[in-house]
Phi, psi and omega in degrees: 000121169302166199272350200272303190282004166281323169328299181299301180320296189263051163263304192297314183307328180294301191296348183269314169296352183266331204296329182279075204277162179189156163257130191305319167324321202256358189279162168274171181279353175238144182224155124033143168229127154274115139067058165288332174302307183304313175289342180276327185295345175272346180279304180317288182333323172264344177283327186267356183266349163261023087345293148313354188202297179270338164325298214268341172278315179295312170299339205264304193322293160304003181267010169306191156271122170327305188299333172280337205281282185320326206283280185311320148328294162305331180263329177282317171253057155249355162257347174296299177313349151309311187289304170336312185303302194313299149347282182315307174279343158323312161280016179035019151262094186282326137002286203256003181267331191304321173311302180297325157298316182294321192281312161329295191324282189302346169254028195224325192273252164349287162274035191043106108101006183093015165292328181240188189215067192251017160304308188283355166274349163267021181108302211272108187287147163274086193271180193278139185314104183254147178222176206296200190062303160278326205292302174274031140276315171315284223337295212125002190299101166297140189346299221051195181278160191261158187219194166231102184258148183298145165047307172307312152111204176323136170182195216210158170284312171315344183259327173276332157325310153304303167341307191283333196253316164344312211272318193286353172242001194253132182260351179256332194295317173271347166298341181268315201261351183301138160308000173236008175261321205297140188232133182250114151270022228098280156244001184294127164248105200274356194304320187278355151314337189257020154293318187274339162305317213256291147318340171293314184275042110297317188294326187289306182286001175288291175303335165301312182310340206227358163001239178314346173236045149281304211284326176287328173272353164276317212285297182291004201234115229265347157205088166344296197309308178314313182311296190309318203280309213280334173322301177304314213273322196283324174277006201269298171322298156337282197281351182282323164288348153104008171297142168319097157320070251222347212256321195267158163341297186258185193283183199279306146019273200308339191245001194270318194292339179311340189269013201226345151198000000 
């Protein structure tokens, strides 16, 4: 597929997805449901493969030295913030792509490669992350129905439409797959493993961070599945309007991966 009809393509998924226009202002905390019997049996499914594989990776994790912990934080998201950036300007907030961009400079620079963080001691505050998704909610893109996806977790038709478009905006993702990044180990190419790299150990670092208070929301919720769904629906809201998250723990960041698997 050429770059010009993936181009084509996803312009019709934006316009299809526009056409059921809302102002984001006015959406709920409630949406629709697609296929529930099929998303709670995809929920079991994602609780046990994260029992089984990421959980227990995320505990290894956290047995690091803090400082590898923070290091490694901090450096996955100073490459997250490309997509933000991609975001910001998409949604002509130009405000916050300028932030974004100064922090990427100054922390890529300074702060070695984004190990450290001394963009927010200089002023460029940390905001919460966007990705394509929230972008076609400024639009007007309504929610659609809600869902359960295998590894991926929760997600809205608008949000799994974002997914798709992530990939096509996210800049470290063609910085990985570009032909002049590519490293061949036989027949193997390993240049494109490291897009993936680079999300799993995001994904570790997420989970490592929200332990207990996973464990708390399995432990405490008379319906896991409602619990996940009104939680996901309420930040989704939450950050397209750009409201302050205030009920969890960590910074807004730190939760942004709920949305994604």
């Amino acid at each position: 597929m050429t770059l010009d009809r993936i181009k084509i393509w996803l312009c019709a998924i934006v316009f299809l997805s526009v056409s059921s226009v809302g102002s984001y202002a006015d959406e709920k905390y409630t949406t629709n449901e697609c296929f529930e019997k099929f998303s709670r049996g995809t929920l079991k499914f994602n609780q046990a493969l994260d029992r089984a594989i990421l959980k227990p990776v995320a505990k290894g994790y956290r047995a690091l030295p803090v400082g590898v912990r923070t290091g490694t934080s901090n450096f996955m998201g100073n490459l997250r913030s490309l997509l933000t950036f991609s975001n910001n300007v998409l949604q002509g907030d130009i405000k916050n792509a300028g932030n974004t961009a100064g922090r990427f400079v100054i922390n890529t620079t300074v702060g070695i490669l984004g190990i450290f963080d001394p963009a927010s001691k200089m002023g460029f505050e940390k905001k919460s992350r966007e990705d394509f998704g929230q972008t076609l909610g400024v639009w007007g893109a309504d929610t659609g129905c809600y869902f359960v996806l295998p590894v991926l977790g929760p997600t809205t038709t608008r949000d799994a439409i974002g997914l798709i478009g992530n990939v096509f905006i996210d800049p470290v993702y063609h910085l990985t797959h570009g032909g002049e990044t590519d490293l061949v180990v036989g027949n193997e190419n390993m240049g494109e493993h490291n897009y993936y790299i680079y999300k799993g150990t995001d994904a570790v670092d997420f989970r490592s961070k929200n332990i207990e208070s996973i464990d708390s929301l399995e432990k405490n919720s008379i319906d896991f599945y409602a619990s996940v769904k009104s939680l996901y629906l309420q930040n989704r809201v939450q950050k397209i309007s750009n409201q302050p998250i205030s009920s969890k723990g960590q910074d807004d960041s730190d939760w942004e991966e709920i949305d994604n698997q």
